[in-house]
C-alpha positions as CSV (number, residue, x, y, z in Angstrom):
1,X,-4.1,16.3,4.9
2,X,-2.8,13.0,6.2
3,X,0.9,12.1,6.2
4,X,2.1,8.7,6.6
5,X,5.8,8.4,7.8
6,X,8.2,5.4,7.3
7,X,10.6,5.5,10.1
8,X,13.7,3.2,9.0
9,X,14.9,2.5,12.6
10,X,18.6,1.1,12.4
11,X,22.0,1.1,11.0
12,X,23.4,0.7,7.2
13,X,25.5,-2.4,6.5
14,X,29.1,-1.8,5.7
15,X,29.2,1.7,5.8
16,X,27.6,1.9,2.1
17,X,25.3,4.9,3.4
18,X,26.1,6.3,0.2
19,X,24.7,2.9,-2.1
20,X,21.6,3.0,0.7
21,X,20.5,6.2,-0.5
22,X,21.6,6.3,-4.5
23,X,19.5,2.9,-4.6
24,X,16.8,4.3,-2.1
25,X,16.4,7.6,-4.8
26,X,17.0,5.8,-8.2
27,X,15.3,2.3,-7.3
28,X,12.1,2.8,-4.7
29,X,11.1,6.5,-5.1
30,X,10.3,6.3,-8.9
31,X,7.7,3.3,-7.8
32,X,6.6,5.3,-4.9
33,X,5.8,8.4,-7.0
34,X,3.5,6.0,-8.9
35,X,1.2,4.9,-6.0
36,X,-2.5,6.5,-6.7
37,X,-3.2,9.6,-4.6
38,X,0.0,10.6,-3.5
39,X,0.0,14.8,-3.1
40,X,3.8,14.9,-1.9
41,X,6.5,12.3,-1.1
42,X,9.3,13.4,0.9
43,X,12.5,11.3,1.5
44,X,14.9,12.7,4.1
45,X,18.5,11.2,5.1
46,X,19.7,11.6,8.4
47,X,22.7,13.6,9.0
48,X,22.9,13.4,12.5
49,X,21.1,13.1,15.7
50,X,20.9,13.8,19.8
51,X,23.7,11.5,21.6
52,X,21.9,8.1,22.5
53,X,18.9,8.8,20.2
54,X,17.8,5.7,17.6
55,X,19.2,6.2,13.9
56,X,16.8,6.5,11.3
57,X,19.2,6.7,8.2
58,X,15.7,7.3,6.4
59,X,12.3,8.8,7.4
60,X,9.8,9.4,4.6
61,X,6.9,11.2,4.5
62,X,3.8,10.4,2.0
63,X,0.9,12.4,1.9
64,X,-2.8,12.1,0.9
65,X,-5.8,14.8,0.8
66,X,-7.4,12.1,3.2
67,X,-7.7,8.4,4.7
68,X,-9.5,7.1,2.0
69,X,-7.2,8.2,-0.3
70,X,-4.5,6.5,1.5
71,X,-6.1,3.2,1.6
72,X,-6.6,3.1,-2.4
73,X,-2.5,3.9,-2.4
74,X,-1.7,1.6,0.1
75,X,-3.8,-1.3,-1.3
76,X,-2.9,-0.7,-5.1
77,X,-0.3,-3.0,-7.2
78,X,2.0,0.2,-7.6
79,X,2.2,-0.1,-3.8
80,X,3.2,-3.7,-3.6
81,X,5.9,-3.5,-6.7
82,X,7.1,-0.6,-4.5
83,X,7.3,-2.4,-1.4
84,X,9.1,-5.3,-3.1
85,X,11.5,-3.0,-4.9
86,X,12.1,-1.4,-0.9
87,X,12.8,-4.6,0.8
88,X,15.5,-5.6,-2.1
89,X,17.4,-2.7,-0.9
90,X,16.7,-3.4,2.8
91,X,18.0,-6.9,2.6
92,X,21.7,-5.6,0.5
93,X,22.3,-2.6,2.9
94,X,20.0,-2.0,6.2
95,X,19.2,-3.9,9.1
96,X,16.8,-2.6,11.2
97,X,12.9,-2.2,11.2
98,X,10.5,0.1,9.3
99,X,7.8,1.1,11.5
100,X,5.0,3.3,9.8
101,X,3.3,6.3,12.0
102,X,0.3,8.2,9.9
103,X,-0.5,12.2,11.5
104,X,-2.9,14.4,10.4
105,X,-1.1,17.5,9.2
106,X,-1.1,21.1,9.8
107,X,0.8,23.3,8.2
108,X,1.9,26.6,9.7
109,X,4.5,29.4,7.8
110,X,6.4,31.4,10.0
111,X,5.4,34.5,11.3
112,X,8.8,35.9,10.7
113,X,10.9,35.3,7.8
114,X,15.3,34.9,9.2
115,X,18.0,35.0,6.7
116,X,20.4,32.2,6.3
């Protein structure tokens, strides 16, 4: 498996975390889900992190069987509409950069299950 992550490296404007994200969920993920190939698309909002760490209100995670797979997504016109969609909210309530980092996954379960 191959995941691509979107690291949104900054701050939100105005305190309007809360806009950020509704708009982020309603507005750029329902594109995003369209994109060919796409297994899994994970958003995650940051809650916190270590003292004098960079903030990444947003890191996303997009995954594809393989490379190839990847490229047809990334190159495909539900991609682009996506991407336009995503930089409309950027410009209203981030400032920052998105920098993109693509792994190869594996996947582990635990070997012993803890309760909550």
């Amino acid at each position: 498996m191959i995941t691509r992550y979107a690291l949104f490296e900054g701050t939100v404007k105005n305190d309007e975390l809360e806009d950020f994200r509704e708009a982020f969920l309603s507005k750029a993920v329902p594109q995003l889900r369209q994109m060919p190939n796409v297994l899994n698309l994970t958003v995650s909002f940051s809650e916190f992190q270590d003292e004098g760490a960079p903030q990444f209100p947003i890191i996303m995670a997009v995954t594809y069987s393989d490379i190839k797979c990847m490229t047809i997504a990334l190159e495909s016109p539900e991609r682009e509409k996506a991407k336009m969609i995503t930089e409309e909210i950027l410009s209203t309530y981030f400032e920052g950069r998105v920098h993109h980092h693509v792994t190869e996954s594996h996947n582990h379960e635990a070997l012993i299950a803890t309760a909550g």
